[in-house]
DSSP file (Angstrom, degrees, kcal/mol; ACC not computed):
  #  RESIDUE AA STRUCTURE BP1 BP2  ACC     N-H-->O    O-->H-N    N-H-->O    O-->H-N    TCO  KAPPA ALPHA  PHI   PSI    X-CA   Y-CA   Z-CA
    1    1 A X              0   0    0      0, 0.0     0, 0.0     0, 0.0     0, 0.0   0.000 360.0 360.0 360.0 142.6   -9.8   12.1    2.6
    2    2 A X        -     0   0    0     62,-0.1     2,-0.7     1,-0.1    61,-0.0  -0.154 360.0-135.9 -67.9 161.7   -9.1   11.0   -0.9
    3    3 A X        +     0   0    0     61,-0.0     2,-0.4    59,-0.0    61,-0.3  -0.882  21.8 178.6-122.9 148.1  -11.5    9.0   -2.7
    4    4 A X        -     0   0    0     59,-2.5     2,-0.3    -2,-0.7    61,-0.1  -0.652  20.2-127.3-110.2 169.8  -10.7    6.0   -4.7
    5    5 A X        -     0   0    0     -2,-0.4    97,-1.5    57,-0.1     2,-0.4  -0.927  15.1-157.9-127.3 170.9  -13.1    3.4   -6.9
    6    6 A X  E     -A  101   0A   0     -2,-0.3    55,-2.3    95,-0.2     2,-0.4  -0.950  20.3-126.6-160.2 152.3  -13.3   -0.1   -6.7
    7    7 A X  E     -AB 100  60A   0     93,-0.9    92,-3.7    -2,-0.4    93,-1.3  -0.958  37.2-169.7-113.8 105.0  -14.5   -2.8   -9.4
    8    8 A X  E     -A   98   0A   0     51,-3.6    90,-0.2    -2,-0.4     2,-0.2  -0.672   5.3-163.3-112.1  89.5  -17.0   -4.6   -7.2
    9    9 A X  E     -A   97   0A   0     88,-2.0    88,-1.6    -2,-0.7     2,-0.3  -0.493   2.0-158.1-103.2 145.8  -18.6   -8.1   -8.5
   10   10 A X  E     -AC  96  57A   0     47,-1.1    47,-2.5    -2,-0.2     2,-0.3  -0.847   9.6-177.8-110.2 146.6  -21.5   -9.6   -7.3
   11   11 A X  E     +AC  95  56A   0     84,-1.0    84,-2.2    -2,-0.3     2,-0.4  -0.960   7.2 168.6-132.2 113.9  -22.6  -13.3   -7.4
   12   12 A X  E     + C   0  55A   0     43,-0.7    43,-2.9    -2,-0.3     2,-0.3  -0.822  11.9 163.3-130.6 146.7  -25.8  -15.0   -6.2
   13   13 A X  S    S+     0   0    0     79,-1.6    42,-0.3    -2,-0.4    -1,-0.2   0.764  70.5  71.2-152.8-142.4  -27.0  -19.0   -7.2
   14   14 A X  S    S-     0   0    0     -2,-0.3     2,-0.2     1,-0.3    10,-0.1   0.700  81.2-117.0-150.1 156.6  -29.4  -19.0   -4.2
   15   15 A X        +     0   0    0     -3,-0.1    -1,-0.3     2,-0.0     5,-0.3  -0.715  39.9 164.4 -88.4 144.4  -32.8  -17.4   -3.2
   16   16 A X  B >   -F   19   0B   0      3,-1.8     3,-4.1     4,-0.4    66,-0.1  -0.811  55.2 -64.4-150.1-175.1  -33.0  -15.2   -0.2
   17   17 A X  T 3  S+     0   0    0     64,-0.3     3,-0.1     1,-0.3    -2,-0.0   0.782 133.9  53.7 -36.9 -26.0  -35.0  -12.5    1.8
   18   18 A X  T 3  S-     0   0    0      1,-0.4    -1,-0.3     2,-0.2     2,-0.2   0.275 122.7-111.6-111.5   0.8  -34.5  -10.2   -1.3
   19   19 A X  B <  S-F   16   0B   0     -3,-4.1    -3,-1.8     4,-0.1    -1,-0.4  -0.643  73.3  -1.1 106.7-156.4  -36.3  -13.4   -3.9
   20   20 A X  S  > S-     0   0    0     -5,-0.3     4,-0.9    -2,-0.2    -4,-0.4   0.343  90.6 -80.5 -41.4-172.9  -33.9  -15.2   -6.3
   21   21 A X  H  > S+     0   0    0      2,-0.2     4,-1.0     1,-0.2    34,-0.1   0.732 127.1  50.9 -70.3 -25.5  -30.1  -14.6   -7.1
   22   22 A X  H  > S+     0   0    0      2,-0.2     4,-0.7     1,-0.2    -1,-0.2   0.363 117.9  46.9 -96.9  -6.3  -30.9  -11.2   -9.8
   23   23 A X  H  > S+     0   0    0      2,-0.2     4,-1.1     3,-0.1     5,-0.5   0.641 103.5  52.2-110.7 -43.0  -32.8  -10.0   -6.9
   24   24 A X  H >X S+     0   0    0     -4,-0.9     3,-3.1     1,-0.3     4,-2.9   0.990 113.6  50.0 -55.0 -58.2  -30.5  -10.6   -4.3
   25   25 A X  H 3X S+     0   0    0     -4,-1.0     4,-1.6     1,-0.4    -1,-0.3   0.925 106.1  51.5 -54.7 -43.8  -27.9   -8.6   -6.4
   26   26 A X  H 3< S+     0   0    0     -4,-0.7    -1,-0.4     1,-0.2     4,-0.3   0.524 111.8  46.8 -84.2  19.9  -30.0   -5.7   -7.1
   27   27 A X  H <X S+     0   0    0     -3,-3.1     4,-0.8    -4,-1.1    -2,-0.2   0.524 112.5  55.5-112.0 -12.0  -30.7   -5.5   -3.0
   28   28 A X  H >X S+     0   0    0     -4,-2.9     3,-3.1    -5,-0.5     4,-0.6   0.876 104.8  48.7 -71.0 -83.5  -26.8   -5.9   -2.8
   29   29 A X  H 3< S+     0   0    0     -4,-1.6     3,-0.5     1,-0.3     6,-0.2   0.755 109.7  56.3 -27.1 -33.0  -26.2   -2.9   -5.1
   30   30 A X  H 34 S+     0   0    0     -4,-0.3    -1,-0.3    -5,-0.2    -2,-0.2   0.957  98.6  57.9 -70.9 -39.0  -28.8   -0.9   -2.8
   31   31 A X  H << S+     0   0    0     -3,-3.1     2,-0.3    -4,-0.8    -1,-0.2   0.554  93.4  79.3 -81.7  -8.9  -27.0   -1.4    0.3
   32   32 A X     <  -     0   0    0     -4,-0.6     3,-0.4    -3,-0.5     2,-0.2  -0.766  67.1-151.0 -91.8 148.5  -23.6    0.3   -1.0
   33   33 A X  S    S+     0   0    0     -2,-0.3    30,-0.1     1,-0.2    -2,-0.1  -0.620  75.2  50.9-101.2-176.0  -23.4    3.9   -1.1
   34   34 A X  S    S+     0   0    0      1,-0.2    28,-1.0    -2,-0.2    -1,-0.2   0.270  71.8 165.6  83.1 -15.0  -21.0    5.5   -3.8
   35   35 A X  E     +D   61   0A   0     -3,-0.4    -1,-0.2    26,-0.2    26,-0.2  -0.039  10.3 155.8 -46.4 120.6  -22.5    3.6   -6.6
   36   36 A X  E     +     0   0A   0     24,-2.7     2,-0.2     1,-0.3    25,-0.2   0.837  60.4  27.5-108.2 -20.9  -21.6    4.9  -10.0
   37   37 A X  E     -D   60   0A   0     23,-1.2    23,-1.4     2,-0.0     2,-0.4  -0.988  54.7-165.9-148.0 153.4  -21.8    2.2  -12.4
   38   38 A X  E     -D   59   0A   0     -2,-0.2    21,-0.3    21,-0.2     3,-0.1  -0.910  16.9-143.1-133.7 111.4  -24.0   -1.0  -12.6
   39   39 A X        -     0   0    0     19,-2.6     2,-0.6    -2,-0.4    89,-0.1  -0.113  39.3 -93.3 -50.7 147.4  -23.1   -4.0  -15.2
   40   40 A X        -     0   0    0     87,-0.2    -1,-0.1     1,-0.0    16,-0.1  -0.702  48.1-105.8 -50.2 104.7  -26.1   -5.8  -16.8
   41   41 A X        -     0   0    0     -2,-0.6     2,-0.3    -3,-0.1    16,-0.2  -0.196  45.9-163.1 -33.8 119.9  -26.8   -9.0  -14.5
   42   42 A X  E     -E   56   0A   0     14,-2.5    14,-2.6    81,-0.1     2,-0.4  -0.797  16.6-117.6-104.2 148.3  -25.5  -12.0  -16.7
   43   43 A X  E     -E   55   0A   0     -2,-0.3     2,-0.3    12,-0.2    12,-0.2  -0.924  38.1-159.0 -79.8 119.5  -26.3  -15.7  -16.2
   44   44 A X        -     0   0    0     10,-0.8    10,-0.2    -2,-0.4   114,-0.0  -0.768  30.4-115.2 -95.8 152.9  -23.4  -18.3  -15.4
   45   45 A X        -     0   0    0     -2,-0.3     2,-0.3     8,-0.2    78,-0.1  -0.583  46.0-122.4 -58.4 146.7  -22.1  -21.5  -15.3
   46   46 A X        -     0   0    0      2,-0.1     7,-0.1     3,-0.1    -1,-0.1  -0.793  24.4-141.1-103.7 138.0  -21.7  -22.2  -11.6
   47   47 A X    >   +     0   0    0     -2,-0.3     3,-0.5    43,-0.1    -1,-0.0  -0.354  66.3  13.1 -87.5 167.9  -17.6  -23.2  -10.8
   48   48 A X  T 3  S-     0   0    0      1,-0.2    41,-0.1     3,-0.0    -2,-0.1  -0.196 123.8 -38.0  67.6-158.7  -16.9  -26.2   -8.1
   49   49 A X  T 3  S+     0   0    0     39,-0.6    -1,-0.2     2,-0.0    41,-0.1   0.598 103.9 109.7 -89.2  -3.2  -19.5  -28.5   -6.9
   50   50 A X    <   -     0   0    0     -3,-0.5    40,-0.1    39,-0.3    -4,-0.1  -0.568  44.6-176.8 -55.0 160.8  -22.3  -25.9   -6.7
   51   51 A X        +     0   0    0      2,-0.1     2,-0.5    -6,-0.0    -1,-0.1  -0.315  48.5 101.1-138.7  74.2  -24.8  -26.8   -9.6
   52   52 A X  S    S-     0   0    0      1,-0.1     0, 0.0   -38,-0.0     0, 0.0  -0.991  81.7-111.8-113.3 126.7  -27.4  -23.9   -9.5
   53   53 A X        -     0   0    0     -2,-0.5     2,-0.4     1,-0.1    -8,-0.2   0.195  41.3-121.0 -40.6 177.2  -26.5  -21.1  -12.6
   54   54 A X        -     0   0    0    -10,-0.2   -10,-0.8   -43,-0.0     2,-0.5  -0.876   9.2-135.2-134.8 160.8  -25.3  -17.9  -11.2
   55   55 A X  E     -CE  12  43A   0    -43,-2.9   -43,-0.7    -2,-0.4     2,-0.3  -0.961  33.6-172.9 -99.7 100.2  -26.4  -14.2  -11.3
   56   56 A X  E     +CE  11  42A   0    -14,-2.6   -14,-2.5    -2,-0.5     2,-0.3  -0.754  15.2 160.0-116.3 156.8  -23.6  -12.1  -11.8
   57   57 A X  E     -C   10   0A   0    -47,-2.5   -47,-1.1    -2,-0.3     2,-0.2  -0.936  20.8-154.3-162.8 155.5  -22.7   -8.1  -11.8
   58   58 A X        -     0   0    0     -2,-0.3   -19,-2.6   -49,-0.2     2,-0.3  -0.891  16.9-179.9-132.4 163.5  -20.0   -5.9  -11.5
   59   59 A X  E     - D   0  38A   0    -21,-0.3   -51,-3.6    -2,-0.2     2,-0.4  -0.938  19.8-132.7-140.4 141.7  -20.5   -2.4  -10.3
   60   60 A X  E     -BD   7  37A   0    -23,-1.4   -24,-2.7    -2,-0.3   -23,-1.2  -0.973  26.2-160.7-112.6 146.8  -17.9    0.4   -9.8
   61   61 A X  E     - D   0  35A   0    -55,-2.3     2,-0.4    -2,-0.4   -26,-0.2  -0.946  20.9-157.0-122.9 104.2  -17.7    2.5   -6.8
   62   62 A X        +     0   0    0    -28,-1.0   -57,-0.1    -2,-0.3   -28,-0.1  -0.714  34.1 120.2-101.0  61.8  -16.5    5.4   -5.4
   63   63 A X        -     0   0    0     -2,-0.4   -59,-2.5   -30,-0.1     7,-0.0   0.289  65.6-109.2-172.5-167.3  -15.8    6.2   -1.5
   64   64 A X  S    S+     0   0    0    -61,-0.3   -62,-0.1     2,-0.1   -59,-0.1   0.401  75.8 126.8-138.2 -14.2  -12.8    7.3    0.7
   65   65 A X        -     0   0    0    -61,-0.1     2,-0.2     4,-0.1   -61,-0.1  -0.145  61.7-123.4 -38.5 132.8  -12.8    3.2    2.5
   66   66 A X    >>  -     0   0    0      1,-0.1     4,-2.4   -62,-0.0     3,-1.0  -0.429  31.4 -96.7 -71.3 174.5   -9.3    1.6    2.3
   67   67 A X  H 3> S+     0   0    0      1,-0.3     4,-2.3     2,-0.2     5,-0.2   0.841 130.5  43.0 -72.3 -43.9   -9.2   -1.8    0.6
   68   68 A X  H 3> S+     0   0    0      1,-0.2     4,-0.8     2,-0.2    -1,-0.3   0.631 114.8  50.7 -87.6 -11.5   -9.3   -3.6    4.1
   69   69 A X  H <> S+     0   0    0     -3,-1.0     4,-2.1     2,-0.1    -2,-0.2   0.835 114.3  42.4 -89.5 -57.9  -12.2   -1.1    5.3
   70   70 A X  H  X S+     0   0    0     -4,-2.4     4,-0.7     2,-0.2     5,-0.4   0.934 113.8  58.2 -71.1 -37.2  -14.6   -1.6    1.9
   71   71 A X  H >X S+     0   0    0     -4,-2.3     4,-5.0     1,-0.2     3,-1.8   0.979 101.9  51.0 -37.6 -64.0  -13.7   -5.3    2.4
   72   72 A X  H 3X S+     0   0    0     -4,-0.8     4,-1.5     1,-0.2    -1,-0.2   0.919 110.0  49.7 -29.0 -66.5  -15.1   -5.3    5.9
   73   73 A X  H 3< S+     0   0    0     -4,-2.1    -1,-0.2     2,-0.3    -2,-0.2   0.318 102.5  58.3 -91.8  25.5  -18.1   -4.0    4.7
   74   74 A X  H <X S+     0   0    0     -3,-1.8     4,-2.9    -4,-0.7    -1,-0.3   0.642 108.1  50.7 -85.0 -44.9  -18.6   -6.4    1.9
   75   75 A X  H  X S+     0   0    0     -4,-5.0     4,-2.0    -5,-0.4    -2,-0.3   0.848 106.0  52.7 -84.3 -19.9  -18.5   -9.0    4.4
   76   76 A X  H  X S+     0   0    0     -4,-1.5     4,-3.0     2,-0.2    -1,-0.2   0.908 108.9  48.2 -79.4 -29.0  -21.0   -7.4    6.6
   77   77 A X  H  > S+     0   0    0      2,-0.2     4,-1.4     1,-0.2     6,-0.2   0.933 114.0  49.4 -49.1 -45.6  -23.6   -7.0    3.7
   78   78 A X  H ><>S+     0   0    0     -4,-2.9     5,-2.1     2,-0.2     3,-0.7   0.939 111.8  47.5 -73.6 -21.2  -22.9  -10.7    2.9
   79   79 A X  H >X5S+     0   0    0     -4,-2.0     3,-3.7     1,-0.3     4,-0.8   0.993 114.4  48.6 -66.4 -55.6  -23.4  -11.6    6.7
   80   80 A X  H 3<5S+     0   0    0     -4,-3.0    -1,-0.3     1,-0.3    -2,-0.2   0.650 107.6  50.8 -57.9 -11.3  -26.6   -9.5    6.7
   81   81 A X  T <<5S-     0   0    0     -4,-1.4   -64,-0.3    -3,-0.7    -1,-0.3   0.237 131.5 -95.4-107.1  27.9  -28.3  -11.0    3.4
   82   82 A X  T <45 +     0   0    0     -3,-3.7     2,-0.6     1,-0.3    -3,-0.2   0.691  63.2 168.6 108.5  -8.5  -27.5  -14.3    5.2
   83   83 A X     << -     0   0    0     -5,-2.1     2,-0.4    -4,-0.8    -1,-0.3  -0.623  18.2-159.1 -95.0 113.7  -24.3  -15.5    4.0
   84   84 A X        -     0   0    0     -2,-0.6    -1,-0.0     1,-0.0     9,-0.0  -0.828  23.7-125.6 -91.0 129.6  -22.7  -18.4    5.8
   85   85 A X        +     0   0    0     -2,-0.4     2,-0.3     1,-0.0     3,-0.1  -0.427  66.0 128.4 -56.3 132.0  -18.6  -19.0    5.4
   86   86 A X        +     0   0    0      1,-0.6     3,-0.2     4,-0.0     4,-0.1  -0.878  53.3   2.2-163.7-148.2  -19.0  -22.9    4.2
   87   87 A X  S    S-     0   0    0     -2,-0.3    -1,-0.6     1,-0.2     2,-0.5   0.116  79.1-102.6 -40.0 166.4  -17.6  -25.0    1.1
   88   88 A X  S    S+     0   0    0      1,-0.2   -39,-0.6    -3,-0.1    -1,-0.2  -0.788 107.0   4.6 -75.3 115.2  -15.4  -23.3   -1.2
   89   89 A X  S    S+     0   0    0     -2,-0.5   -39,-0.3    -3,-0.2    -1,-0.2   0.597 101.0 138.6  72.9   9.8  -17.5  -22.4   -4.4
   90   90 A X        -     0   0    0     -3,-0.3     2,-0.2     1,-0.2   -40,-0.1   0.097  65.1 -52.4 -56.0-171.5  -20.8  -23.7   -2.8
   91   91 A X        -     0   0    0    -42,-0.1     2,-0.4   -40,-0.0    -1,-0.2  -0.421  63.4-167.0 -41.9 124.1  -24.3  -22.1   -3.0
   92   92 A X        -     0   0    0      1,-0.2   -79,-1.6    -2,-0.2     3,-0.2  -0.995  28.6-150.0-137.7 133.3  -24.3  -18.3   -1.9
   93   93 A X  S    S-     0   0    0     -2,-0.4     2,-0.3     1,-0.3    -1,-0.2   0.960  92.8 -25.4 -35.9 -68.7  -26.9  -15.7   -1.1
   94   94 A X        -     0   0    0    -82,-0.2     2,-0.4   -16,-0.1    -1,-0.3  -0.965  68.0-161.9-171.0 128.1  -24.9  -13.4   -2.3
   95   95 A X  E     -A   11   0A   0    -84,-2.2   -84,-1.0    -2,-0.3     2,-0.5  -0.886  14.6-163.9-122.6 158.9  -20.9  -13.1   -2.7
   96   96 A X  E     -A   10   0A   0     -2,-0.4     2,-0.5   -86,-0.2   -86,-0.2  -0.950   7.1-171.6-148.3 155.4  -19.2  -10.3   -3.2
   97   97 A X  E     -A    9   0A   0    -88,-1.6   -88,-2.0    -2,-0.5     2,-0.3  -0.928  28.7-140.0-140.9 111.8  -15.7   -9.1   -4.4
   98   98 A X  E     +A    8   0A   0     -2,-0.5   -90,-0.2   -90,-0.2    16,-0.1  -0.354  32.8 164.1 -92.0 119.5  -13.1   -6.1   -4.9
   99   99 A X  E     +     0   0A   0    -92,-3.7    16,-0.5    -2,-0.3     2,-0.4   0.572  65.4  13.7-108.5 -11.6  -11.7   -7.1   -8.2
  100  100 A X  E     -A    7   0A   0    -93,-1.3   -93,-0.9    14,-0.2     2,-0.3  -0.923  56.6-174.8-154.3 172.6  -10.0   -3.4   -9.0
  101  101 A X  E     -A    6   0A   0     -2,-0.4   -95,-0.2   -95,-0.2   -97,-0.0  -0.856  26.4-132.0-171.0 148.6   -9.2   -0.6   -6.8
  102  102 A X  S    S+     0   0    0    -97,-1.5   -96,-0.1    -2,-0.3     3,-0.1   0.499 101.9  69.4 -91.7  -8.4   -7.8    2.6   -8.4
  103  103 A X  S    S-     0   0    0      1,-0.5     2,-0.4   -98,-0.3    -1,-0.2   0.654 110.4-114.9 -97.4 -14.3   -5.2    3.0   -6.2
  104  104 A X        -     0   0    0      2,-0.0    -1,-0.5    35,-0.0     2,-0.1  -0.911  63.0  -8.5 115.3-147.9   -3.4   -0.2   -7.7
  105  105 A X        -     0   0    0     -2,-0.4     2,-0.3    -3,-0.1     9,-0.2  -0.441  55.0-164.1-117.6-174.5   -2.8   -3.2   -6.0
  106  106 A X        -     0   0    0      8,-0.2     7,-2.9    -2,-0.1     2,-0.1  -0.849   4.3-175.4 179.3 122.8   -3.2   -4.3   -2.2
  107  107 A X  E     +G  112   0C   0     -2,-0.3     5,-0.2     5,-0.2     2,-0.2  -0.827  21.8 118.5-137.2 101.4   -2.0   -7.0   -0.3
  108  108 A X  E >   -G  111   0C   0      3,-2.9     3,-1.4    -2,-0.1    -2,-0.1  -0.813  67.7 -59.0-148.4-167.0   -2.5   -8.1    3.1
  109  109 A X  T 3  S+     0   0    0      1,-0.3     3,-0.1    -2,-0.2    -1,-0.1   0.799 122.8  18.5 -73.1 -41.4   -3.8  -10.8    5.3
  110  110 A X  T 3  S+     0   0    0      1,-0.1     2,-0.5    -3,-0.0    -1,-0.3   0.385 121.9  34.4 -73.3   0.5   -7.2  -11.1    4.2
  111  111 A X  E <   -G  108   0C   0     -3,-1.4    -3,-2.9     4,-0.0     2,-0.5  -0.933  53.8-156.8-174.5 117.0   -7.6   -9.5    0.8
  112  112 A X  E     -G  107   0C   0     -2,-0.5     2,-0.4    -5,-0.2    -5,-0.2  -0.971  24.1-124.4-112.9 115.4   -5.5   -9.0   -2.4
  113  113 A X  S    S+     0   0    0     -7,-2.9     2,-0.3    -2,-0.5   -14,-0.1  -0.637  98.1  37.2-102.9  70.9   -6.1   -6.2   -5.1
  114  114 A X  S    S-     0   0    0     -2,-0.4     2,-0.2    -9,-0.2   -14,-0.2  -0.065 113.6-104.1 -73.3 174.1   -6.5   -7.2   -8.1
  115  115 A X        -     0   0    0    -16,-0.5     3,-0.3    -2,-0.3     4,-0.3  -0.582  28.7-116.2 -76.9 159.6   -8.5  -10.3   -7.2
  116  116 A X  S    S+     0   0    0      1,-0.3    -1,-0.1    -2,-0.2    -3,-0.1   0.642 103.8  33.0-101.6 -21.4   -6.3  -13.1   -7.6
  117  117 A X  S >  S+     0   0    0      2,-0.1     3,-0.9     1,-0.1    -1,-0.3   0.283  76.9 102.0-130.0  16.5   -8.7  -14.6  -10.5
  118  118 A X  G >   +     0   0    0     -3,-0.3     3,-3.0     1,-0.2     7,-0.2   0.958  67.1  72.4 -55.8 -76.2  -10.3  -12.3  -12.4
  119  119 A X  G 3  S+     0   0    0      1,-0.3    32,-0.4    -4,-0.3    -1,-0.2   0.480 112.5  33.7 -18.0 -40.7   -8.1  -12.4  -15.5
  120  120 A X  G <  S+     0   0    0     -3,-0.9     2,-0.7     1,-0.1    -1,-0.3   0.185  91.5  96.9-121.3  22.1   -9.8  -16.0  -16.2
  121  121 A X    X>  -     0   0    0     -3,-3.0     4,-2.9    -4,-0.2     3,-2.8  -0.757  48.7-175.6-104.8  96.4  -13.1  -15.4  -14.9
  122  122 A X  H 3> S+     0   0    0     -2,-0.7     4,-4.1     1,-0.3     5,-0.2   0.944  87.8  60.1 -51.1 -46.0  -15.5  -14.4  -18.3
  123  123 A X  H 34 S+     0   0    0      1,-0.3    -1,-0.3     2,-0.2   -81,-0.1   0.217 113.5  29.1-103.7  22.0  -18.4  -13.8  -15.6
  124  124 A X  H <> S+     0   0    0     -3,-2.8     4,-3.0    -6,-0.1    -1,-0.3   0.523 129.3  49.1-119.1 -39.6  -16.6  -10.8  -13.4
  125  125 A X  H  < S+     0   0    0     -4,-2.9     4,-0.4     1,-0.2    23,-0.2   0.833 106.3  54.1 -90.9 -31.2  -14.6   -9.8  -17.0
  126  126 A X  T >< S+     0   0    0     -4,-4.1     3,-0.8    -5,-0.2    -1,-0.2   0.912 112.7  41.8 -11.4 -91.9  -17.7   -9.8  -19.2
  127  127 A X  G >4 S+     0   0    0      1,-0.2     3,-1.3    -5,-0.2    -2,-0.2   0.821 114.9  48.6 -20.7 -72.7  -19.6   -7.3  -16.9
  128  128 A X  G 3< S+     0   0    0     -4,-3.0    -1,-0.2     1,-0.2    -2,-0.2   0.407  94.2  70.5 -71.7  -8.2  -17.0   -5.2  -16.3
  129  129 A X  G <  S+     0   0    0     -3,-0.8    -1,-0.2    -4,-0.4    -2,-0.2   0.311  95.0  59.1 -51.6 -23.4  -15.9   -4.8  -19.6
  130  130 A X  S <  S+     0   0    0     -3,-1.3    -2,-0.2     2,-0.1    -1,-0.2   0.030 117.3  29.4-101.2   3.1  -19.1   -2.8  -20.3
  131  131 A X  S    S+     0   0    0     -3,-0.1    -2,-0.2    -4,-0.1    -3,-0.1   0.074 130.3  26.9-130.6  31.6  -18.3   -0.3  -17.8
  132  132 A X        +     0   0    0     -5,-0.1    12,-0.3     3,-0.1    -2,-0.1  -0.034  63.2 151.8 175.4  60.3  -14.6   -0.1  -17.5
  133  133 A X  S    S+     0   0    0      1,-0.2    12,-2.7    11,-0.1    13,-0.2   0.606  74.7  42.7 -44.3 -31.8  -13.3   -1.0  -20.4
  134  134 A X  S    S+     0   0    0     10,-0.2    -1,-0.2     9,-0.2    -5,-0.1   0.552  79.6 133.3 -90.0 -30.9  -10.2    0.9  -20.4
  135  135 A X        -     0   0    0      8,-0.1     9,-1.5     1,-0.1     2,-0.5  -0.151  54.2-134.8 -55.9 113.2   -9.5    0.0  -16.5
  136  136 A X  E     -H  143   0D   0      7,-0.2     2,-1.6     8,-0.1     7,-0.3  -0.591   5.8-125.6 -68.2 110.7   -5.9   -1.0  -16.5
  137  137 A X  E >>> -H  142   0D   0      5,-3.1     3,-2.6    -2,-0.5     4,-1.1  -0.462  15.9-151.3 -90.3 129.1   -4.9   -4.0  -14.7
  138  138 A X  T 345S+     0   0    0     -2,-1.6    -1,-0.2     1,-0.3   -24,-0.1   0.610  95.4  45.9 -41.3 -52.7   -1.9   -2.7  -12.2
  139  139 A X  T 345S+     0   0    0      1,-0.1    -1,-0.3     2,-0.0    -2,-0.1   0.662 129.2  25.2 -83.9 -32.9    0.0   -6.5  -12.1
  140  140 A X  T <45S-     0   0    0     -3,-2.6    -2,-0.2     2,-0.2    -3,-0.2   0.170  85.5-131.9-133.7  26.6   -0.4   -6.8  -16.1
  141  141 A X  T  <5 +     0   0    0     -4,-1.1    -3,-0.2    -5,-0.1     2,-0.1   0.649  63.4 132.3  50.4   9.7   -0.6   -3.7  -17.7
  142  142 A X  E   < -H  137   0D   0     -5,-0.6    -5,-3.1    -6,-0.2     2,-0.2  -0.443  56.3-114.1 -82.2 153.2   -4.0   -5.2  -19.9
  143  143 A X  E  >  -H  136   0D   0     -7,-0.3     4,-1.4    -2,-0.1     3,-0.5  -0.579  27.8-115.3 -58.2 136.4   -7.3   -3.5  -20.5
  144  144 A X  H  > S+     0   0    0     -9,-1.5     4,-2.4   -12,-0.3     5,-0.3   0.793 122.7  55.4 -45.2 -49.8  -10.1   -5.0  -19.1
  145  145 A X  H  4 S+     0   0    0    -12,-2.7     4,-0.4     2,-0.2    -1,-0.3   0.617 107.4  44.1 -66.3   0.0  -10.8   -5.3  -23.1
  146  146 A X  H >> S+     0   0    0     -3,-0.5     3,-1.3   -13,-0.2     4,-0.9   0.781 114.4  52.4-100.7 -87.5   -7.8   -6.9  -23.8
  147  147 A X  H >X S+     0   0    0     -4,-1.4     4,-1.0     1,-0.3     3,-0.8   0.492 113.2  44.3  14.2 -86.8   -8.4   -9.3  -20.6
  148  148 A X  H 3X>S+     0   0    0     -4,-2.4     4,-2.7     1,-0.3     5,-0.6   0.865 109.9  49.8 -57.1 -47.8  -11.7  -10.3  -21.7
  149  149 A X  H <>5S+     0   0    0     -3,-1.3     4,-1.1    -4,-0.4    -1,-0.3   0.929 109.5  61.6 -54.4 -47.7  -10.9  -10.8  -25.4
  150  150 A X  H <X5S+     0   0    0     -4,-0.9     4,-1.3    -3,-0.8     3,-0.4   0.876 115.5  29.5 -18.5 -96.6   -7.9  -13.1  -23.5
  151  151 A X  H  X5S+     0   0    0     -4,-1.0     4,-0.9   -32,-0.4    -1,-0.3   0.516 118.2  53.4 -56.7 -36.3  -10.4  -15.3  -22.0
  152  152 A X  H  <5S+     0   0    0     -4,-2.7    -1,-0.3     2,-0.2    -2,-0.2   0.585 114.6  47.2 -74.2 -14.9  -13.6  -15.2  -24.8
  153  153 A X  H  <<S+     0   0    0     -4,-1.1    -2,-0.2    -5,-0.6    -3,-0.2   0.994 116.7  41.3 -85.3 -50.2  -11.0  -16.1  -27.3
  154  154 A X  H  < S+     0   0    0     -4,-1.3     2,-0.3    -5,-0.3    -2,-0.2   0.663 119.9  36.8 -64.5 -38.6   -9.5  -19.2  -24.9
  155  155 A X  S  < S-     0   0    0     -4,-0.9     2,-0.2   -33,-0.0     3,-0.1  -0.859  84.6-109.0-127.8 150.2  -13.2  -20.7  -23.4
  156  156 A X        -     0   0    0     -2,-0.3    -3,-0.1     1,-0.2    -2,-0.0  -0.580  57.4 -79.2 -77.3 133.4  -16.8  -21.2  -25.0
  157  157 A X              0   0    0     -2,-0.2    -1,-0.2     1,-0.2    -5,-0.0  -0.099 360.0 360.0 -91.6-171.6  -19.0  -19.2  -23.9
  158  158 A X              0   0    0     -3,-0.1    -1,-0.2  -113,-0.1    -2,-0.0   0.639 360.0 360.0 -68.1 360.0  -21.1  -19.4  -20.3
């Protein structure tokens, strides 16, 4: 079976079995196999009503899962560290997110590849800019360096 990669970002604002939000994220990153590369954790502004700061990562990954298969087991990691479906943009254990896929983009009922808001998110584009710089996005032909510069250039930063 072929193997693809995926642009995977992780988010935490809330403490959990694994300690804080930077802890919860590295306990995320342990529980996927195929990791190949792991962003520096950054601090964010939190979006929506949450107001706790955020812990954020991207990692890319490599593995043979279709988009709706790695999804799945995104959402079972987040069920296991705790993670309840509730407000939109609330407080999270740990969230987690296919922002890229190598095979280009993906659409179905759950789950659209690219993620539908990276472009304008500094704290997925940051991250990921320091290990896939070059990673073309499929819908807009930009570099993940072009992207970010897009977005640093437009907003102040977190």
């Amino acid at each position: 079976m072929a193997t693809s990669t995926y642009a995977i970002a992780l988010g935490s604002n809330r403490w959990g079995r694994h300690g804080g939000p930077a802890a919860e994220i590295r306990a995320a990153i342990a529980a996927l196999d195929g990791v190949r590369a792991v962003a520096p954790i950054i601090a964010s502004a939190p979006l929506g009503p949450s107001l706790r700061r955020y812990a954020n990562s991207v990692l890319l990954l490599d593995t043979s899962l279709s988009p709706p298969d790695m999804l799945a087991q995104l959402k079972e990691i987040e069920r296991a560290f705790g993670r309840r479906r509730g407000r939109r943009w609330g407080s999270r254990v740990i969230d987690l997110d296919i922002i890229l896929w190598s095979g280009g983009c993906w659409h179905g009922p759950n789950l659209c590849v690219p993620h539908i808001a990276f472009r304008e998110r500094t704290f997925v584009l940051r991250p990921l800019r320091q290990i896939a710089p070059d990673w073309r996005d499929p819908v807009t032909g930009r570099t993940v360096r072009q992207l970010h510069q897009l977005v640093d250039r437009a907003r102040p930063r977190d």
